[in-house]
N, C-alpha and C positions, 0 to 999 in steps of 0.2 A: 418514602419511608413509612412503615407502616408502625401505628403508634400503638398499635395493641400490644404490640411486641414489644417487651421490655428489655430483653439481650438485644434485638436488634437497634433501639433507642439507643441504650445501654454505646456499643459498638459506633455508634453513627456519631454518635456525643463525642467518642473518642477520637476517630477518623476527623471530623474537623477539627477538632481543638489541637490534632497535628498538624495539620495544614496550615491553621492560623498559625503556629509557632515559626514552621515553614516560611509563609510570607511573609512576617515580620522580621525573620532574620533577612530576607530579599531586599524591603525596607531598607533595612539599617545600611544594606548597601549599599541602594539606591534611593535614596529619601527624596529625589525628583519626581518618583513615583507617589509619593503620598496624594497630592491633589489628586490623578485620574482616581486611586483606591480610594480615597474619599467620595468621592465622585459615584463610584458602583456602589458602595453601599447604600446610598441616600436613594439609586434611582432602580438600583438589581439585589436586593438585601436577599430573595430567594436561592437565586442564582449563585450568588458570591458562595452562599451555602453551601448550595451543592457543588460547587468546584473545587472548595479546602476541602467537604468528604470525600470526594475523590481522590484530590490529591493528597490528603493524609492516608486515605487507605493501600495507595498505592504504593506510600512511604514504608508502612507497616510490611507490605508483598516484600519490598526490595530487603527491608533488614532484616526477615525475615531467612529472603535467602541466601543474602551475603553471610550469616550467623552460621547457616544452615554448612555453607560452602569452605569458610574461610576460619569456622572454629570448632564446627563439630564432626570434620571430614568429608562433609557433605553427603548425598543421599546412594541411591542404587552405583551411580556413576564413579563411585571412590572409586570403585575396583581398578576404571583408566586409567594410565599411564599419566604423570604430569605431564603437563603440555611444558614445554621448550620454549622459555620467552627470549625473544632475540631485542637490540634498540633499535633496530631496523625494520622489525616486523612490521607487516600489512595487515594481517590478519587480529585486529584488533576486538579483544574480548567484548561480548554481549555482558548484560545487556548494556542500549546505547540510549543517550539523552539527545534529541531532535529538535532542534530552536528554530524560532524563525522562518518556517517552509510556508512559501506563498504560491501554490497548487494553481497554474492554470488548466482546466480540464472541460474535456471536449467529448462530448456521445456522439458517437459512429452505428449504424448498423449493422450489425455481419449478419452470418446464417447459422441457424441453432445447429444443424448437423453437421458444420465442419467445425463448431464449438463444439462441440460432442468428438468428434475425432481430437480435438488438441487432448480434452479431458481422457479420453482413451489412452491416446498415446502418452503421454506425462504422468497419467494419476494411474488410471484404473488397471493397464497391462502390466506394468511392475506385478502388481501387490495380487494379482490373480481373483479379483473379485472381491478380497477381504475387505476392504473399507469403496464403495463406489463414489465418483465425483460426476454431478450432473447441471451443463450452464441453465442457470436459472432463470436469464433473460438471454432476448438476442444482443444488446447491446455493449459495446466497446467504448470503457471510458480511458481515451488518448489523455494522461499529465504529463506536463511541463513543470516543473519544480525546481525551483530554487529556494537552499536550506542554508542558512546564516551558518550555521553551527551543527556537527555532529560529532560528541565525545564518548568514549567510556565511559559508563556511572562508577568502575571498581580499579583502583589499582589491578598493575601495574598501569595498565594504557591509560587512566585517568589521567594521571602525572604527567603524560607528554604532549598535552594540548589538542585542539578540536582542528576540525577538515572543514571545509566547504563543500556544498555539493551540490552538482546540477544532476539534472535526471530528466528521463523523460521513458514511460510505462504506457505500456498497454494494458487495462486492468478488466477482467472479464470471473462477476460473480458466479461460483458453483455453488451448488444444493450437494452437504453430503452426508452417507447414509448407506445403509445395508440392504441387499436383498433378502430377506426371508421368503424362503419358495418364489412366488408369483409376484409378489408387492418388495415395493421396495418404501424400505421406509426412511424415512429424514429425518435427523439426527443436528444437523447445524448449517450454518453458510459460512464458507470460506472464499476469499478473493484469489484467486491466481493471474500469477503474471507472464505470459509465455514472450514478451518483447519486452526488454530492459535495456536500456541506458545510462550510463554516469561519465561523468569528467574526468575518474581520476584511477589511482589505483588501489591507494587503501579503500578508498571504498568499494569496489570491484572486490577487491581477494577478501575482505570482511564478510562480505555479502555472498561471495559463492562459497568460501572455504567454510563459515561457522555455518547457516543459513541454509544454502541451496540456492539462493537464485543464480540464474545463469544472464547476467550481468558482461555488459560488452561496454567497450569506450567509446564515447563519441564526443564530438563539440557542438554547443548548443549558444542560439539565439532566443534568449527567455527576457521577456521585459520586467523592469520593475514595478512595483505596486504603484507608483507618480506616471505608469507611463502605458500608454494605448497595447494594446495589446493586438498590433496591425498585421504582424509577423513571427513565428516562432519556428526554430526550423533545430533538424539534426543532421548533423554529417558523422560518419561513420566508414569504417574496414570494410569494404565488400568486394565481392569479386564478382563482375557481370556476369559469367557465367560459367560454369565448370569444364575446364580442360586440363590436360598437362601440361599444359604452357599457358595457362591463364595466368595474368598479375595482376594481383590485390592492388587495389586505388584506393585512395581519399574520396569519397564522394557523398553530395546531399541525399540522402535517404528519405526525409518525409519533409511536408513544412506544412503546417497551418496560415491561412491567411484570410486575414477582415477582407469580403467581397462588397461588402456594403456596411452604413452606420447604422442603415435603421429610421425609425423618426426618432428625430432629434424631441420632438414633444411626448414626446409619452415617456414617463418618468420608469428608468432603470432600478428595478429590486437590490435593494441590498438590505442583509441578514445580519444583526447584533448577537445572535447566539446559536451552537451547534445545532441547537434540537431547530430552530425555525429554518435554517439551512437545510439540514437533513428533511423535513416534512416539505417542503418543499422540493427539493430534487424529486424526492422518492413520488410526490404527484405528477410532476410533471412530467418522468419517466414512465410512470407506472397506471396513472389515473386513478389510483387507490391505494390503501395501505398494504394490502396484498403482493404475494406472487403467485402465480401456480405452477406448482411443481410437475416438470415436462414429465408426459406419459402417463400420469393420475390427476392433473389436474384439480390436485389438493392443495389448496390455500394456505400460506406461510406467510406470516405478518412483517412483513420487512422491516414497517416502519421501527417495531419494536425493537427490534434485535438489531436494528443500526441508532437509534437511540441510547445503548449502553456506551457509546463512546470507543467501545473495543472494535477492532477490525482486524478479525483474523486472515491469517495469509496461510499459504500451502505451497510449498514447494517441492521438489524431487530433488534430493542432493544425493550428488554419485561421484563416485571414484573410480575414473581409468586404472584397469589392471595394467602392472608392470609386466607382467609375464604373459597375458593374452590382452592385447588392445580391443579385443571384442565384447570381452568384459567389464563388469565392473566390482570391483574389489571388496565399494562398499555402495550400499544406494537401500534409502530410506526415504519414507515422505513425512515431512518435517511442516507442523504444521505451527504460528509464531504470533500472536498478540500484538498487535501499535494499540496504545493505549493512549488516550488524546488528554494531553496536559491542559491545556491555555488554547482558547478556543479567540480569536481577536477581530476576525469580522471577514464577511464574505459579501459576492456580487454578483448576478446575472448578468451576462451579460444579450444572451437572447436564445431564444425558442421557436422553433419554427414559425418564422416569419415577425417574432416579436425581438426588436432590439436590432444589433449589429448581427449581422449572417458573416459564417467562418467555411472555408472549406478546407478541407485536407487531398492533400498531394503525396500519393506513394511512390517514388520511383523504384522502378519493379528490377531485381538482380538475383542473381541465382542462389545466392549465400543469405537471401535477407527476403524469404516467401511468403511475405506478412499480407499481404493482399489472399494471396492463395491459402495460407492456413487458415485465418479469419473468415474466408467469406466475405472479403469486405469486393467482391469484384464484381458488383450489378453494372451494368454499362460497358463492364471492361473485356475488349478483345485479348487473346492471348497473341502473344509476340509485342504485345505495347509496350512504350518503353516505361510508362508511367499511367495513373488513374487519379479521377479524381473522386471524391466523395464528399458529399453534401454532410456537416455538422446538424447532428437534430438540436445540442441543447452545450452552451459554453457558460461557464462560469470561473470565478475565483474563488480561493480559502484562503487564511490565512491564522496560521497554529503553530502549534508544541507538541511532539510528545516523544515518548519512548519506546521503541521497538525492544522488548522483555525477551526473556527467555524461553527458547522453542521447547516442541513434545513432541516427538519422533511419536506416531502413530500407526508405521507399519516399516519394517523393515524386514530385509532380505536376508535368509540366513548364511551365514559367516561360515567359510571355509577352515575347515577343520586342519 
């Protein structure tokens, strides 16, 4: 905070003393919690700080735009059609409250240039150059996720209770930004996901219908926070290989597994708050606070801009035309805020060669080209049924937060 500023004091003063309201109404819920909240303030008084401004400021965004939606007709968007709420619907209104998500996650290496074709094909050939997406590393962070709790923050869906959800992403940071003439300049970082999985189907049709992501069902072995994390696997729809007479199977598509503990004597890192988590990943990945941006080799401070707490995402949401299936009806890239509530404590669990070592196992099908899109195929023969890949760096989180309301950044124009 900077204290010369007196609106932004002013504002900041505010922003927590909501939050404090906030958690004291949480309190009164649960007043088992008072010991740990006593507890952070005597030993994180900074800290507690800054996480009631956050979450009072974030309080202020939502009523903001609940205010904004629900009594002043809301903004550019009135002009659409009300949406059709069914009791059966799937497709459950943004934005969403996220509890409980204990993120097991795993860096893989691929190859920048077939990272570059996914960004091509997904991001940049839609929108014909208007807005460009460029991977900003080679690396591929594989989670495993299991989330206590995912509800609506706004009536209607509020009122009919929260989902469980399991998951498991592929998550591969882009740099994005415009070409002017010759240079291209950068502009932000966004996360894209081109491999999704979930358990269920509200969360599926939530997630691709409001969203864009293209979210598929599968079953998952995710361990609990009490419990090693030896094995983690997905099974999933695929189809070995494409024919007219091929049939769709049940079958396991990846798994993670501990190939060793490691030495038992050299003491496992673990993280009490976002930002020591974050600055650590970000060295260990990276060896510096930096990135460089592919092709000019212009430095971007990572660390900064993953210390706001925000993690933007970007998707491509489309709609098969009813009248040509070649088309798409409607398709825009929608880019979507996670904003981290409650940050509750994280772990390494090893780094090349430090701690327990993980491998990942792809088995390779025709429906499912996640080796071949990624680049993740050093060692791998073609025709194999499967590959293996060496984990650089595994860890745990474990958080809150809410996935907010998107901002369509480039779409395609609409048929007359």
């Amino acid at each position: 905070m900077n204290t010369n500023n007196p609106l932004q004091t002013m504002q900041t003063s505010f922003h927590t003393a909501l939050g404090a309201v906030s958690e004291f109404t949480a309190l009164l819920q649960e007043p088992q919690k008072l010991t740990n909240y006593l507890t952070q303030i005597q030993q994180k008084p900074e800290q507690l700080f800054q996480d009631l401004a956050v979450k009072g400021k974030n309080m202020e965004q939502d009523m903001s735009s609940f205010f904004k939606n629900y009594f002043c007709g809301g903004d550019h968007k009135s002009a659409y059609p009300k949406y059709i709420e069914r009791a059966d619907g799937q497709a459950f209104n943004q934005p969403y409250e996220i509890k409980g998500t204990k993120m097991y996650a795993f860096a893989v290496e691929g190859s920048m240039a077939k990272l570059q074709e996914v960004c091509d094909k997904y991001l940049n050939d839609p929108n014909n150059g208007e807005i460009e997406y460029r991977p900003a590393m080679n690396y591929l962070i594989l989670t495993f996720n299991k989330i206590d709790s995912l509800t609506s923050i706004y009536p209607p869906d509020y009122d009919k209770g929260t989902v469980h959800e399991e998951e498991a992403i592929f998550w591969m940071l882009t740099v994005v930004g415009k070409r002017v003439g010759p240079l291209f300049i950068a502009e932000r970082l966004a996360w894209f996901m081109p491999y999704l999985y979930v358990n269920n189907s509200p969360i599926l049709i939530s997630g691709r219908e409001v969203y864009g992501f293209f979210k598929q069902l599968g079953t998952f072995q995710i361990p609990d926070l009490n419990q090693e994390p030896d094995l983690l696997t997905v099974d999933t729809l695929v189809f070995k290989e494409f024919s007219p007479t091929s049939q769709s199977i049940d079958a396991r598509l990846l798994e993670v597994q501990r190939i060793s503990t490691g030495d038992k004597h050299q003491a496992i890192k673990t993280w009490d708050t976002f930002e020591e988590a974050v600055r650590a990943i970000a060295n260990l990945l990276f060896n510096n606070d930096e990135i460089a941006i592919p092709g000019l080799q212009l430095p971007f401070n990572l660390l900064e801009y993953l210390l706001n707490r925000v993690v933007p995402l970007v998707t491509l949401k489309q709609i098969r035309d009813v009248e040509n299936s070649k088309k798409a009806c409607y398709q825009a890239l929608i880019e979507s805020p996670m904003q981290l509530q409650t940050f509750y404590g994280g772990k390494l669990f090893g780094f090349n060669g430090f701690g327990a070592q993980f491998q990942l196992k792809i088995n390779n099908f025709a429906s499912q080209p996640i080796v071949q899109d990624l680049g993740l195929d050093k060692g791998y023969s073609a025709g194999s049924e499967s590959v293996n890949i060496p984990v650089q760096l595994g860890f745990v989180l474990h958080f809150d937060f809410t996935l907010k309301d998107g901002q369509t950044v480039w779409q395609a124009p609409q048929k007359n």
